[in-house]
C-alpha positions as a LaTeX table, in Angstrom:
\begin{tabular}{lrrr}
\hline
Residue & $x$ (\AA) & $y$ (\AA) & $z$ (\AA) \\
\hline
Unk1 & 24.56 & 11.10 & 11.55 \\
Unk2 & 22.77 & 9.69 & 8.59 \\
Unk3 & 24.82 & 8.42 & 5.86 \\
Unk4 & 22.77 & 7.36 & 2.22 \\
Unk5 & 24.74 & 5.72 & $-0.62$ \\
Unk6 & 23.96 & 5.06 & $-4.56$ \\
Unk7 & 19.49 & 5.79 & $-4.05$ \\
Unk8 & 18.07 & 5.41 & $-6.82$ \\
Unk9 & 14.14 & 6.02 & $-7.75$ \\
Unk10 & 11.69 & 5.69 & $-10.59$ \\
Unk11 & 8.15 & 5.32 & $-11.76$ \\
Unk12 & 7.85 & 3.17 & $-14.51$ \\
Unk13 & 10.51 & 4.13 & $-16.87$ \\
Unk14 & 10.61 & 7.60 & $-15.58$ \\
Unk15 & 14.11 & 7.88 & $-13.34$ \\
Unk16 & 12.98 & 10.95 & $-10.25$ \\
Unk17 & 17.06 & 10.49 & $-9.12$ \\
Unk18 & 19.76 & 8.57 & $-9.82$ \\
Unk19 & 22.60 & 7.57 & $-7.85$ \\
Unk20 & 22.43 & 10.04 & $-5.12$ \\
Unk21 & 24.70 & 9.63 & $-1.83$ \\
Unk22 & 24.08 & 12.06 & 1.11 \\
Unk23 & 25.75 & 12.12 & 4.37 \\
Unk24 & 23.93 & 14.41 & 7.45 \\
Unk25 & 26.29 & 15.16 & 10.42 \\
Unk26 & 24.15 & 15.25 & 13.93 \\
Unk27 & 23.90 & 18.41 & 15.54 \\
Unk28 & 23.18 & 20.41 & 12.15 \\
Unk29 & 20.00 & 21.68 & 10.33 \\
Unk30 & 19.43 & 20.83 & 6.83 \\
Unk31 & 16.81 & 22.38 & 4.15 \\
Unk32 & 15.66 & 20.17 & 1.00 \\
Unk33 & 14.67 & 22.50 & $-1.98$ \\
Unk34 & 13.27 & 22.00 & $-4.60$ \\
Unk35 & 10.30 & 22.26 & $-7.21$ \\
Unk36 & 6.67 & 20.52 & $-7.31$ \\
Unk37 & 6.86 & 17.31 & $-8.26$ \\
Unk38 & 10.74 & 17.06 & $-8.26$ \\
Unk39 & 10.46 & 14.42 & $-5.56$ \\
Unk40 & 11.37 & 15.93 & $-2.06$ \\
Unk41 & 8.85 & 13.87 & 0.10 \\
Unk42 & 10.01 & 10.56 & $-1.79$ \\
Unk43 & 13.14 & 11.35 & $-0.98$ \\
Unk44 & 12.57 & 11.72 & 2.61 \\
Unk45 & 10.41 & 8.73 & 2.84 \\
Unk46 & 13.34 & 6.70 & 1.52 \\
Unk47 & 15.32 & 7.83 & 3.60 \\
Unk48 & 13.11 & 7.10 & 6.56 \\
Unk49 & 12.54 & 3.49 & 5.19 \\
Unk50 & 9.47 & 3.93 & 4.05 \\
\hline
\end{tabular}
């Protein structure tokens, strides 16, 4: 299980997300959607403590 609280992200002034909490239960599949540039693989990386 991975469990995210309250991530937050910007560039500059720019906010990407705000205040977003996710919580992944083992032994599922997830997708992550979204448009270019919307910030999918900064997401992940944050997630993966990069």
């Amino acid at each position: 299980m991975l469990v995210s609280s309250n991530v937050t992200m910007q560039f500059g002034s720019k906010p990407l997300f705000e205040n977003i909490s996710v919580k992944f239960g083992g032994g599922n599949r997830y997708g992550l959607i979204g448009a270019n540039g919307s910030g999918k693989s900064t997401f992940m990386k944050i997630l993966g403590g990069d």
